[in-house]
C-alpha positions as a Markdown table, in Angstrom:
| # | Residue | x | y | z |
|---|---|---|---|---|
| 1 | Unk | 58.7 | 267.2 | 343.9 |
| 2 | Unk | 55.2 | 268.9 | 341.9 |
| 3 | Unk | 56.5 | 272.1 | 344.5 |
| 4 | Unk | 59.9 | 272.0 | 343.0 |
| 5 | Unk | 59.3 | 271.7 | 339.6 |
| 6 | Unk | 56.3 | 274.1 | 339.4 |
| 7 | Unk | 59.3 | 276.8 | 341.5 |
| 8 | Unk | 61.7 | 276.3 | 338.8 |
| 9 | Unk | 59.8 | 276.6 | 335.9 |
| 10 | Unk | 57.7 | 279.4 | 336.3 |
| 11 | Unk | 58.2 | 280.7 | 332.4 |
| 12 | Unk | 58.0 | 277.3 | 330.7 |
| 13 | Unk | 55.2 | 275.8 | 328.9 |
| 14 | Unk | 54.2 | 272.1 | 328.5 |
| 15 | Unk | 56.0 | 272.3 | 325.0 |
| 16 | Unk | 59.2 | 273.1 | 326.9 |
| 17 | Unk | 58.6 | 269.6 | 328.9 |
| 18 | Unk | 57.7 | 267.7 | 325.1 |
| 19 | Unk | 61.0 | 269.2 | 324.3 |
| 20 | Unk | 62.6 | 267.7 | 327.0 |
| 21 | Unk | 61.9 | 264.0 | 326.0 |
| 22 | Unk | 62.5 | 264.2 | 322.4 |
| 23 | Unk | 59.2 | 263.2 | 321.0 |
| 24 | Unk | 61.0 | 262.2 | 318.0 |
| 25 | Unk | 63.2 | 260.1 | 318.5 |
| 26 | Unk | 61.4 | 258.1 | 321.1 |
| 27 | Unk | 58.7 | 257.4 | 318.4 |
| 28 | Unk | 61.1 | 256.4 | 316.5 |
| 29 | Unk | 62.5 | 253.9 | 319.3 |
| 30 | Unk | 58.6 | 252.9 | 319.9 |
| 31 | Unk | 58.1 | 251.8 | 316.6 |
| 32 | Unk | 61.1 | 249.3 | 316.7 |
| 33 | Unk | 59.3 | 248.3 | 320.3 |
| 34 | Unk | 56.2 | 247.8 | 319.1 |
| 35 | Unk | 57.6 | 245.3 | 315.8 |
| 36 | Unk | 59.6 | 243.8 | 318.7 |
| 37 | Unk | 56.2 | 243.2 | 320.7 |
| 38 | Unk | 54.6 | 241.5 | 317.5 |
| 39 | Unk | 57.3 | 239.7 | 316.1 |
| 40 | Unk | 57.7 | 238.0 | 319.2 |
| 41 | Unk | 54.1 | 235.7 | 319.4 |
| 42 | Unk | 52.2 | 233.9 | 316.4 |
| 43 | Unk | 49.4 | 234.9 | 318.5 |
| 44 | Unk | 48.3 | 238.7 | 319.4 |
| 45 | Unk | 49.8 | 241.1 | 322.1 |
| 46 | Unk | 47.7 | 241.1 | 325.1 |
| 47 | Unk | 46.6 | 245.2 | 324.9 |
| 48 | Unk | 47.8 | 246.1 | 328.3 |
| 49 | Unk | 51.1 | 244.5 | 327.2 |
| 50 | Unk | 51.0 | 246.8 | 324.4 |
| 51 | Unk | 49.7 | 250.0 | 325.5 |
| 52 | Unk | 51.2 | 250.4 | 328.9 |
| 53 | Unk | 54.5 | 248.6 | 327.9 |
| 54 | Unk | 55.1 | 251.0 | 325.4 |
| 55 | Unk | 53.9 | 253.9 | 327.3 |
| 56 | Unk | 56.4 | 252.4 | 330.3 |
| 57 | Unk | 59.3 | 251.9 | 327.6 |
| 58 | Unk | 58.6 | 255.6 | 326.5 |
| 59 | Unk | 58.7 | 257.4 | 329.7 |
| 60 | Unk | 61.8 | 256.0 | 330.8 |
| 61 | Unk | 63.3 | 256.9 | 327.3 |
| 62 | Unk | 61.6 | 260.5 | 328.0 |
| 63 | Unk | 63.4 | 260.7 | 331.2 |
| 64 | Unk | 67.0 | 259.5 | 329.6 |
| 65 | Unk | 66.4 | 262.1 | 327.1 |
| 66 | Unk | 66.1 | 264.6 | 329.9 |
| 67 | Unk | 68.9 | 263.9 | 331.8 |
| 68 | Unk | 70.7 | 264.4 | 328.5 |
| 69 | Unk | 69.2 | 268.0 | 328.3 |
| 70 | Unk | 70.7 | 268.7 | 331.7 |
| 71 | Unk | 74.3 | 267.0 | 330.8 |
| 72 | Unk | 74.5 | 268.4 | 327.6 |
| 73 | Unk | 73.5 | 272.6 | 328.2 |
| 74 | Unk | 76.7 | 273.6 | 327.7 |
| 75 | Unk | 77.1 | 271.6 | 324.5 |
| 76 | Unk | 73.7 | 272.5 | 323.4 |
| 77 | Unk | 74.3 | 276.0 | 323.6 |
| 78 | Unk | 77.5 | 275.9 | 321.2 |
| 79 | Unk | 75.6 | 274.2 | 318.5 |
| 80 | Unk | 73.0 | 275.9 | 316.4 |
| 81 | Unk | 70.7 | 273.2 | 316.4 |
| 82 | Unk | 70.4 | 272.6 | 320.1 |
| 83 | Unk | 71.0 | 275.9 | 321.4 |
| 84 | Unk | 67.0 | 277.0 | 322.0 |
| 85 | Unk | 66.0 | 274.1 | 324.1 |
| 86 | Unk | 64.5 | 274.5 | 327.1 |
| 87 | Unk | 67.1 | 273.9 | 329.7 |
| 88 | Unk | 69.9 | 275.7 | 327.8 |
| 89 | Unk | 67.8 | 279.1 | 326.8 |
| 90 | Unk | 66.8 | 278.9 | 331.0 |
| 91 | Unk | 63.2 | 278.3 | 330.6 |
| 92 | Unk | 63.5 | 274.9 | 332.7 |
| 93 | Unk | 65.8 | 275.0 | 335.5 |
| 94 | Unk | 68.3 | 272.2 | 335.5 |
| 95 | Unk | 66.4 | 270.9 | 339.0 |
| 96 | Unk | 62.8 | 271.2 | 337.4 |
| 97 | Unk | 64.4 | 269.1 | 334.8 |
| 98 | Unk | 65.7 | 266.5 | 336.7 |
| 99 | Unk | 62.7 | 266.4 | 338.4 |
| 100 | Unk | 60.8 | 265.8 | 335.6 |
| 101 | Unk | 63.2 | 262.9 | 334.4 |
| 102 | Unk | 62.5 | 261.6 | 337.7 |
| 103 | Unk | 58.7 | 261.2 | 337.8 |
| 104 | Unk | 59.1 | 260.3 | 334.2 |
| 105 | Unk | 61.9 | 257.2 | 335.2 |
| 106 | Unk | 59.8 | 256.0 | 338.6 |
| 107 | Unk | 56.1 | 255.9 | 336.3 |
| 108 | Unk | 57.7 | 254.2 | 333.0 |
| 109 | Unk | 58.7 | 251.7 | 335.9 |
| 110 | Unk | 55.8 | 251.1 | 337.5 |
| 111 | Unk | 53.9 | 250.5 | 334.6 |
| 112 | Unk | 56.6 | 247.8 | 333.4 |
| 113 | Unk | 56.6 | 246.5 | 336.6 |
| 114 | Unk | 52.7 | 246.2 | 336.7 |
| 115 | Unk | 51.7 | 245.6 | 333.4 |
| 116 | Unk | 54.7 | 243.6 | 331.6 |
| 117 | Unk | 57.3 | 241.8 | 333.7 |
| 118 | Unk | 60.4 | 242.5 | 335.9 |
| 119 | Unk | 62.8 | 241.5 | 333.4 |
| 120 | Unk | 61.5 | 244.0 | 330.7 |
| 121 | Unk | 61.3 | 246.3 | 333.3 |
| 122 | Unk | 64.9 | 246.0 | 334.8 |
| 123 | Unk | 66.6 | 245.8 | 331.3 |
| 124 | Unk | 64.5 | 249.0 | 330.2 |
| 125 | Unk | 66.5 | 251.1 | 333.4 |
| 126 | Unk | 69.9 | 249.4 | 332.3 |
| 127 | Unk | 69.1 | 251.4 | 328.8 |
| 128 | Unk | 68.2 | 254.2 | 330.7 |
| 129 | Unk | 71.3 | 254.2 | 332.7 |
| 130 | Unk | 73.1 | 253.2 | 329.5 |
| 131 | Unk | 72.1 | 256.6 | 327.8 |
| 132 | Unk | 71.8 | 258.9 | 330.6 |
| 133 | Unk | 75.0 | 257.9 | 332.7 |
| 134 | Unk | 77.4 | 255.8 | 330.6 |
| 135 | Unk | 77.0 | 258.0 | 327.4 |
| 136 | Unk | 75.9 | 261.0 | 327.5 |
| 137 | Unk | 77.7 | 261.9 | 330.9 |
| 138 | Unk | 81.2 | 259.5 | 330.2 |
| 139 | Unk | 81.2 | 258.3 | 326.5 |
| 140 | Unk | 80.7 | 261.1 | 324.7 |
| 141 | Unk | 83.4 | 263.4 | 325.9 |
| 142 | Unk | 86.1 | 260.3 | 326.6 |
| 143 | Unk | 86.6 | 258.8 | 323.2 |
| 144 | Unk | 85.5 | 258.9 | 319.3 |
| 145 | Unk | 84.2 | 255.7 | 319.2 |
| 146 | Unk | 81.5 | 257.6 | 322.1 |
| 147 | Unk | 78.6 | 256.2 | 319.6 |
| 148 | Unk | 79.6 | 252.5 | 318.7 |
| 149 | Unk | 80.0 | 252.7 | 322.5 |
| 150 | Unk | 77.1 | 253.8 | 323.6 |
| 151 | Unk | 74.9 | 252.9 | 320.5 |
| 152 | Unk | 73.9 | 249.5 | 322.6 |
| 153 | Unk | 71.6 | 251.3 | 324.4 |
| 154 | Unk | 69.8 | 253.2 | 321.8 |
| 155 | Unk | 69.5 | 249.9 | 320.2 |
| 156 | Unk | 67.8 | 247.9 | 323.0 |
| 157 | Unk | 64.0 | 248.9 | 322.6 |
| 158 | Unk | 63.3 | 246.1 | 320.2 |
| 159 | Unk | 64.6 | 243.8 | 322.6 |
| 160 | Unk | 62.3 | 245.5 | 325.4 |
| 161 | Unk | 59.4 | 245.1 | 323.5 |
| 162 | Unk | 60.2 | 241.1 | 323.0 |
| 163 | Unk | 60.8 | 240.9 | 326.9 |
| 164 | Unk | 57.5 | 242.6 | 327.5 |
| 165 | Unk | 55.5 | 240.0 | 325.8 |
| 166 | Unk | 57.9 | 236.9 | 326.3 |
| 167 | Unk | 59.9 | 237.6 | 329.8 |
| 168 | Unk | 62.8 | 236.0 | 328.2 |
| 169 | Unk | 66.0 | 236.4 | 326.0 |
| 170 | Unk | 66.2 | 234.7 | 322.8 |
| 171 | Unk | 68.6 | 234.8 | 319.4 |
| 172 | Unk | 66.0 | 236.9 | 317.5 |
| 173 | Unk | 65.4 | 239.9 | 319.5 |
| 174 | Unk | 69.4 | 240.4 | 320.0 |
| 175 | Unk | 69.0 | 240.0 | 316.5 |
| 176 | Unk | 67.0 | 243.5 | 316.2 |
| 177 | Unk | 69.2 | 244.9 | 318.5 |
| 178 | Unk | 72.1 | 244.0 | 316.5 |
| 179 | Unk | 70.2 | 245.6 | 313.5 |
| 180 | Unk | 70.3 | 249.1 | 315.4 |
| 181 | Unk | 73.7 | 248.3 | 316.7 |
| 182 | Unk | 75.6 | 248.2 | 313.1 |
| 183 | Unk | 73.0 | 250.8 | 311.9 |
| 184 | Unk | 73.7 | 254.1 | 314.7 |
| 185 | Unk | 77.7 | 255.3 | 313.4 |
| 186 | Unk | 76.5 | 255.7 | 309.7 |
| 187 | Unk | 73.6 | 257.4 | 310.9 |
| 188 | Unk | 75.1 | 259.4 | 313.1 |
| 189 | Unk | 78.5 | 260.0 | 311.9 |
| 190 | Unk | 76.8 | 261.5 | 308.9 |
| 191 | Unk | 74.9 | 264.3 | 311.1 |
| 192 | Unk | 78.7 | 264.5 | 313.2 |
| 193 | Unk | 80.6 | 265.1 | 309.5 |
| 194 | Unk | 77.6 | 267.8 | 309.1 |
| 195 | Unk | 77.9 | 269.5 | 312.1 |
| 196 | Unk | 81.8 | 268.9 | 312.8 |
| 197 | Unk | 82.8 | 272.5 | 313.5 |
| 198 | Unk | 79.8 | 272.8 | 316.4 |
| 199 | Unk | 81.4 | 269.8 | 318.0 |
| 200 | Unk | 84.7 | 270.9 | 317.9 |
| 201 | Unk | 83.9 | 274.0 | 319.3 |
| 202 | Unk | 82.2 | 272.2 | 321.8 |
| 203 | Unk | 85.3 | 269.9 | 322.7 |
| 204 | Unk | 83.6 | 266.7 | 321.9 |
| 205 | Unk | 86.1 | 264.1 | 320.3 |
| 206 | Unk | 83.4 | 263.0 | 317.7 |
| 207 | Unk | 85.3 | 260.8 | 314.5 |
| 208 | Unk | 85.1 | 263.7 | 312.3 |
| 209 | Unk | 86.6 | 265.7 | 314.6 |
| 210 | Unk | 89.8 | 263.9 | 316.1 |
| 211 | Unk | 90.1 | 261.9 | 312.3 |
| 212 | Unk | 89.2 | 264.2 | 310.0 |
| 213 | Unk | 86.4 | 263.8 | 307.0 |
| 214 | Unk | 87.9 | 261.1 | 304.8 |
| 215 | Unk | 88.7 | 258.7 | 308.0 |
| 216 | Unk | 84.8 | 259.3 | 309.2 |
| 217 | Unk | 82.9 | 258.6 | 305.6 |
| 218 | Unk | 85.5 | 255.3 | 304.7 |
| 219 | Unk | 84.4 | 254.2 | 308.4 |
| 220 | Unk | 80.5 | 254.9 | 307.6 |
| 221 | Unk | 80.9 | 253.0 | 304.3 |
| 222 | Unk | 82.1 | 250.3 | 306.3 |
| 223 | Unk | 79.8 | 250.1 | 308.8 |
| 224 | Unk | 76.7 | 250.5 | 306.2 |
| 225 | Unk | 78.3 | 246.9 | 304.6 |
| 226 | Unk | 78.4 | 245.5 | 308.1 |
| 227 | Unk | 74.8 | 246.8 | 308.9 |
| 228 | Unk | 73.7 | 246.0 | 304.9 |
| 229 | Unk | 74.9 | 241.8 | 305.8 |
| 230 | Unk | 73.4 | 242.1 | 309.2 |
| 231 | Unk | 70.0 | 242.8 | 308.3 |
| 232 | Unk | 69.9 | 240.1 | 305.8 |
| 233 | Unk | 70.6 | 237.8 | 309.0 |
| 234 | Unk | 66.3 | 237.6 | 309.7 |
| 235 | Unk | 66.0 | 235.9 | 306.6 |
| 236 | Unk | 69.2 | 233.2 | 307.0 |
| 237 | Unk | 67.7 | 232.2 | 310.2 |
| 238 | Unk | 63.8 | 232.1 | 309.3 |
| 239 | Unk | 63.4 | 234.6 | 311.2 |
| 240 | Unk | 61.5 | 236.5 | 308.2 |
| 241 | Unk | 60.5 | 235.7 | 304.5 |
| 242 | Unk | 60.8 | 236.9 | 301.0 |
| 243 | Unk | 59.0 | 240.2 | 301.3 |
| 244 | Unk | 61.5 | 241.6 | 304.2 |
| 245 | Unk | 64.3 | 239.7 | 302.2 |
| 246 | Unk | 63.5 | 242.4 | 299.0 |
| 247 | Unk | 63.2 | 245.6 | 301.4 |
| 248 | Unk | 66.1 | 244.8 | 302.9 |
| 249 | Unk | 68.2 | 244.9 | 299.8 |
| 250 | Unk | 66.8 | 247.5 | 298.3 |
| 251 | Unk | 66.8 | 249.9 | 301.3 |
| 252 | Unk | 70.0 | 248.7 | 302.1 |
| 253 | Unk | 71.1 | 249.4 | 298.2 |
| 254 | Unk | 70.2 | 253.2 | 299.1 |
| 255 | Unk | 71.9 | 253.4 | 302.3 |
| 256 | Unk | 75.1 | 251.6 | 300.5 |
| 257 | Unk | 74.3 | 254.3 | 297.7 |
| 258 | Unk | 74.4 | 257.3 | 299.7 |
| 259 | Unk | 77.4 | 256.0 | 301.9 |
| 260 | Unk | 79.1 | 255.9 | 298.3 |
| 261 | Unk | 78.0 | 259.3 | 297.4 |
| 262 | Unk | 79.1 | 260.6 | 300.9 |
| 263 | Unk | 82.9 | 259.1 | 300.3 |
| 264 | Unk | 83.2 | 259.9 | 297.2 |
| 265 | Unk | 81.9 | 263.8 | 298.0 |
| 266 | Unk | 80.0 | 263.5 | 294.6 |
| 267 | Unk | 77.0 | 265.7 | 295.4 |
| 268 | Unk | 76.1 | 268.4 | 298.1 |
| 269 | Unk | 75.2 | 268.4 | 301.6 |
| 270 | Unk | 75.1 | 264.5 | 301.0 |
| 271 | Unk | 76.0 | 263.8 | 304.8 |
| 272 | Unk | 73.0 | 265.8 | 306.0 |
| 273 | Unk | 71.0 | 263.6 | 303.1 |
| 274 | Unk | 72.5 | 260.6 | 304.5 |
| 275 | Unk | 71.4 | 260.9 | 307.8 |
| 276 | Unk | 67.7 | 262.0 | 307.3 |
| 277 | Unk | 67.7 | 259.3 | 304.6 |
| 278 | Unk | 68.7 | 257.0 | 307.9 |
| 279 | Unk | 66.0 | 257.8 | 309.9 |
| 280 | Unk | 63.7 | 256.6 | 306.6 |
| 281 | Unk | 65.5 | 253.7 | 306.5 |
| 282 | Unk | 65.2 | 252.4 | 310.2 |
| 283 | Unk | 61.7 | 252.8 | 310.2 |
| 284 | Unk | 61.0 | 251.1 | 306.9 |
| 285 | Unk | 62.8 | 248.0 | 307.5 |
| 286 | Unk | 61.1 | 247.3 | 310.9 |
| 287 | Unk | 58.0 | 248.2 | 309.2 |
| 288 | Unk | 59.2 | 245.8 | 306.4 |
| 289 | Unk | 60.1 | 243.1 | 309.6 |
| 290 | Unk | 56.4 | 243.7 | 311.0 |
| 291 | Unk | 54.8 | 243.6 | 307.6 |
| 292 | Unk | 56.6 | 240.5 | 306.7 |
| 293 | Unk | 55.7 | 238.5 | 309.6 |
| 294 | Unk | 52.0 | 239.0 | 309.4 |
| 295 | Unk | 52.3 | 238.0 | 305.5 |
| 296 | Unk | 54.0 | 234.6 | 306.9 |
| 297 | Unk | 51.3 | 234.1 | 309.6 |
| 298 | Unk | 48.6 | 234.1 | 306.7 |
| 299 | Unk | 50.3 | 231.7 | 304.3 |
């Protein structure tokens, strides 16, 4: 396999393979992992639980990211955003790529396997297949609702990090999950209403595409209520205290706010501004949820 990916990838750099994983957004899906990890035990998180569990949960989302590369060239090459990464400007081969996602999948596994327990390990390749196969190679081109759809498995690394440390289900990390659930169409039907005549060029049925503007930003107002009632649901159930109770409102105030100001079409570029302003919010709250819990262990 090293043979093989070094034959196919003679021009890129290890920036090209960074690339491939999407650095970002998988620290973004480790930080609601690791608040999974610690809101799961009063007591602390055994450090092999927490380093190579979230290294494990990281390379697998690595290698779904990957795979997506490889799906999505053709897309990625229609849209101005995408249309410099690696595998779609030719620097890594769609084999090398694969490849990679490969070695990526089978360590991320191991070091579950090893160093958590198999049903953290088992639920983490479900998301994997949930992103790589379901959506990104069905979802996405079959039907608008691609990303309520498919969401579930962006969504599930809170729950992972629960598993790690517990090895079972339970109400509150579904509960996180839930969270992510309600919040990925506002957050990404805002970049889809931004970027609407790339993905129509690109034949992908995304809401703003096959309903038009207006349908898209009443549905993201919606969905921001939905997500606003959902995350005062850690509070209703003890879950949480005051402190997260207050963040939740007023970062859910702004989302509500610029979900407003997106229907309404009352100031510019305001769905591009929504969705970076989703990204904030995400990782505030769950920093809010983490911050929270400690405050409640010391009272």
């Amino acid at each position: 396999m090293a043979t093989m990916l070094r034959a196919h990838s003679e021009h890129a750099t290890w920036r090209d393979y960074l690339e491939l994983t999407k650095p970002r957004v998988v620290m973004l899906m480790l930080i609601t992992s690791l608040v999974g990890m610690f809101l799961a035990t009063r007591a602390g998180v055994p450090w092999t639980v927490l380093l190579f569990g979230n290294l494990g949960i990281g390379l697998c989302a690595g290698a779904a990211a990957a795979v997506n590369h490889v799906v999505d060239r053709r897309i990625d090459s229609i849209m101005a955003r995408t249309h410099k990464r690696p595998v779609t400007a030719g620097r890594v081969s769609p084999v090398a790529a694969l490849t990679f996602a490969l070695l990526l999948a089978i360590a991320g596994m191991s070091l579950l396997m090893v160093f958590t327990n198999e049903l953290a390990a088992w639920l983490t390749l479900a998301s994997l297949l949930g992103y790589a196969v379901i959506y990104t190679g069905f979802l996405k081109r079959a039907t608008p609702q691609n990303i309520v759809i498919g969401g579930l498995a962006g969504a599930a690394p809170p729950l992972l990090g629960w598993v790690a440390v517990t090895g079972h289900l339970s109400a509150e990390p579904l509960l996180l999950v839930l969270i992510i659930f309600a919040w990925t169409p506002p957050h990404f039907w805002a970049l889809a209403i931004h970027r609407k005549a790339e993905y129509a060029k690109a034949d992908i049925p995304m809401l703003p595409v096959t309903h038009g503007e207006h349908y898209t930003k009443v549905h993201i107002l919606l969905y921001t209520l939905v997500m606003f009632a959902v995350t005062l649901l850690p509070y209703a159930i003890h879950m949480s205290g005051p402190l997260y109770l207050v963040c939740a409102v007023l970062l859910g105030g702004r989302f509500l706010h610029w979900a407003w100001v997106l229907y309404r079409d009352s100031k510019p570029h305001a769905a591009i501004n929504t969705f970076k302003y989703s990204i904030w919010y995400l990782f505030l709250l769950f920093i809010a949820l983490l911050a929270d819990h400690y405050l409640l262990l010391n009272i």
